[in-house]
C-alpha positions in Angstrom: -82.9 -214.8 -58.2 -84.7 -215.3 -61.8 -88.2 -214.5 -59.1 -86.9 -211.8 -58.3 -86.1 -210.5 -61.1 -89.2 -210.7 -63.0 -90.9 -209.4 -60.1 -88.6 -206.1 -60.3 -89.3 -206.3 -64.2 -93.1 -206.2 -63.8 -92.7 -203.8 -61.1 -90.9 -201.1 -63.8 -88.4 -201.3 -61.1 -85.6 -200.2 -63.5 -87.3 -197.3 -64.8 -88.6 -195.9 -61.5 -84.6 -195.8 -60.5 -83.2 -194.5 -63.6 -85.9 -191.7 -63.3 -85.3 -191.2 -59.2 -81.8 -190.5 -60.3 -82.7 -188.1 -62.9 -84.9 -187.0 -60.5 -82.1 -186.6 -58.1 -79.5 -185.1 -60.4 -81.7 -182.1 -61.1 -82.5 -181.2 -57.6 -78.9 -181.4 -57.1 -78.1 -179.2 -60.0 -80.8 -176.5 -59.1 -80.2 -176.5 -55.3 -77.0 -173.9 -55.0 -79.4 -171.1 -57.0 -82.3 -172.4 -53.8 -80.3 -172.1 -50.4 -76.6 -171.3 -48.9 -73.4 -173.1 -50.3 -73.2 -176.8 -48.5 -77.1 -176.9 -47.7 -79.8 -176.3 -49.2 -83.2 -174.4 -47.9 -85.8 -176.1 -46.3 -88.4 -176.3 -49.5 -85.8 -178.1 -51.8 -85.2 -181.4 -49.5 -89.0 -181.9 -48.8 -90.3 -181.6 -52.8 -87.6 -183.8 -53.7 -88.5 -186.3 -51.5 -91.8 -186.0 -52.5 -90.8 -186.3 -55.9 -88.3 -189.5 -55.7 -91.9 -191.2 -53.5 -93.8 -190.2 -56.8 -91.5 -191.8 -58.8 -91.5 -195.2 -56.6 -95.0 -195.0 -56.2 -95.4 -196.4 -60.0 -93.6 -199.9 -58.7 -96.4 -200.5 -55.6 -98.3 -202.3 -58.1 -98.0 -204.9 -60.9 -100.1 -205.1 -64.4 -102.3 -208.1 -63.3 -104.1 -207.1 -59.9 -105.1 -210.5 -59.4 -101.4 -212.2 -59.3 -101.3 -209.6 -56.3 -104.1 -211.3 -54.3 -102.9 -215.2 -55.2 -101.7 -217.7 -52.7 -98.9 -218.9 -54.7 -96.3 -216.2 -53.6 -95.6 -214.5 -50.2 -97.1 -211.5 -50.9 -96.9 -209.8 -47.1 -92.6 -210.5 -47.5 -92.7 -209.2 -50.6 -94.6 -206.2 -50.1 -92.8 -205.3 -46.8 -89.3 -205.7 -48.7 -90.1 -203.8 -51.7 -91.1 -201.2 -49.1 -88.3 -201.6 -47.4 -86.2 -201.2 -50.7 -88.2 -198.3 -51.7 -87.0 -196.1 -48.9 -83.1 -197.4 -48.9 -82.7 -196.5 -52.4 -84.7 -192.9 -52.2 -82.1 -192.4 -48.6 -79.5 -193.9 -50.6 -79.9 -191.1 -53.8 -80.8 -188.3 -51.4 -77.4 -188.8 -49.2 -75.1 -189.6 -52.4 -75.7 -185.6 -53.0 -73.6 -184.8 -50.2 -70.4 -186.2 -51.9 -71.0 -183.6 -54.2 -71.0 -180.6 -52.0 -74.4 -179.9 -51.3 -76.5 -181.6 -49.0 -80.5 -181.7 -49.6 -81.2 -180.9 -46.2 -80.4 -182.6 -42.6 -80.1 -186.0 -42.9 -82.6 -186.5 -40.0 -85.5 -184.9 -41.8 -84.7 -186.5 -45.3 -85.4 -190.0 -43.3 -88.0 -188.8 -41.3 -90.2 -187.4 -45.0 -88.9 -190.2 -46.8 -90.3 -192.8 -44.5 -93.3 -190.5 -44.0 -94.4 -189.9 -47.4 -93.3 -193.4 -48.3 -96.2 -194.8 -45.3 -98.7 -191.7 -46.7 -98.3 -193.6 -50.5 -98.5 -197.1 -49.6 -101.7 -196.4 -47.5 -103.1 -194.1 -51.0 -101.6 -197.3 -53.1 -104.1 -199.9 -50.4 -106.6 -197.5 -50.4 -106.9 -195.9 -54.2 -104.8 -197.6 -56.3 -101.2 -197.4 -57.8 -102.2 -194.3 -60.1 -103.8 -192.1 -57.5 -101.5 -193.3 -54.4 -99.5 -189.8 -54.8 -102.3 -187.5 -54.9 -102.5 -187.3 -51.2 -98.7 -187.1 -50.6 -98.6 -184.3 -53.1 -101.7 -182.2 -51.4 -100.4 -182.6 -48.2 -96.8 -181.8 -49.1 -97.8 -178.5 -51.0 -99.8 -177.0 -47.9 -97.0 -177.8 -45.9 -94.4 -176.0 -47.5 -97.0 -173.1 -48.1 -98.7 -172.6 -44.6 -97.5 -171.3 -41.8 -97.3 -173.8 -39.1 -98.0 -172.3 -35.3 -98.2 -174.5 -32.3 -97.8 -178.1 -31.8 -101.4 -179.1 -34.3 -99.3 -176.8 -36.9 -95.8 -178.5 -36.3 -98.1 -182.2 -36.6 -99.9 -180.8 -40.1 -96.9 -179.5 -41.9 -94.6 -182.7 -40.7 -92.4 -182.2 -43.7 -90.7 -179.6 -43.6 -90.1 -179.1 -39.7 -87.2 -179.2 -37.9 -84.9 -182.5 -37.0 -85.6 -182.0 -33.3 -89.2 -181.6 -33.8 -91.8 -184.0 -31.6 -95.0 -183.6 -33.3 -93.6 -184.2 -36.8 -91.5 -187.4 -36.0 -94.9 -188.7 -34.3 -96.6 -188.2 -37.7 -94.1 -189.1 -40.0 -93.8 -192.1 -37.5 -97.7 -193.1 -37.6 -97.7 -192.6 -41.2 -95.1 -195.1 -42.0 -96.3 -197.8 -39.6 -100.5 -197.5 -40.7 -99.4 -197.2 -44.6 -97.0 -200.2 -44.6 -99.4 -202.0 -42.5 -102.4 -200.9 -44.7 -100.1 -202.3 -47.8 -98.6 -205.2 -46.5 -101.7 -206.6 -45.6 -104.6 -205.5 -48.7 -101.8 -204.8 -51.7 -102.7 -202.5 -54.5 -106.7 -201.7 -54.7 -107.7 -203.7 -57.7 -108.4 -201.2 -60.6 -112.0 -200.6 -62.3 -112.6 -201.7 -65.7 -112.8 -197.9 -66.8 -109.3 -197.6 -65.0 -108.3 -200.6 -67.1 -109.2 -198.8 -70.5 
């Protein structure tokens, strides 16, 4: 338990929730002024999603990049659970909002951007690093609350803020999630540059 612990510690786990409920509370507090009484628009769910990844995006890597590559701890089980825990407690914030009155969107999407965006982060974390792993999440989620989406290619680019029922976003969301957590598991955090270190 004491492992664990440090390794949540080093992580900032405890600030990253603290701020995803902040983060969760304000949503919450400016959705009734963004969509109908009960449910909010479409826009509102998907950035605070986005926003609650961002946040949990800080914890995908620790302050020593080599600890991350050593043989001494199960790093693939660890990686996979802190994943894993990543996207309950982001689910777990977004659905307490319904006990309040208002619910940020249908459940079905809040999973499916969640887990998507969640994949889309760990691959940025395995591919650029903890501090730029939300840069592509944030790109991708701003053109697809802003362009239109027409046909099946549109539904696939703008994923996030389709639809439950829709195909060609699940499959994305879907692919996402599996490549980035595989991308993660297996390679961890990209080691930062010494200029990164400064």
């Amino acid at each position: 338990m004491r492992a664990l612990t440090l390794y949540a510690r080093s992580r900032r786990v405890p600030a990253a929730l603290g701020a995803a409920a902040a983060a969760t509370a304000l949503a919450r507090l400016t959705a009734p002024a963004l969509g109908d009484s009960g449910e909010t628009g479409a826009t509102v769910p998907v950035l605070t999603v986005l926003l609650l990844v961002t946040v949990v995006s800080a914890t995908l890597g620790g302050p020593d990049d080599t600890l991350d590559r050593t043989a001494a701890r199960p790093w693939g089980w660890l990686r996979m659970s802190h994943l894993a825990t990543a996207l309950a407690c982001v689910l777990v914030l977004l659905l307490a909002t319904s006990a309040t009155g208002t619910r940020l969107g249908p459940f079905g999407c809040v999973v499916r951007d969640a887990a998507g965006l969640l994949g889309l982060t760990a691959a940025g974390t395995a591919a650029a690093g903890t501090a730029r792993s939300w840069f592509l999440p944030l790109g991708w989620t701003l053109g697809a609350v802003t362009l239109p989406a027409t046909g099946m290619a549109g539904e696939a680019l703008t994923w996030q803020a389709q639809t439950p029922d829709s195909r060609p976003a699940a499959v994305v969301a879907a692919v996402l999630a599996a490549a980035g957590t595989a991308a993660y598991v297996s390679r961890g955090p990209r080691p930062r540059t010494s200029s990164e270190n400064i």
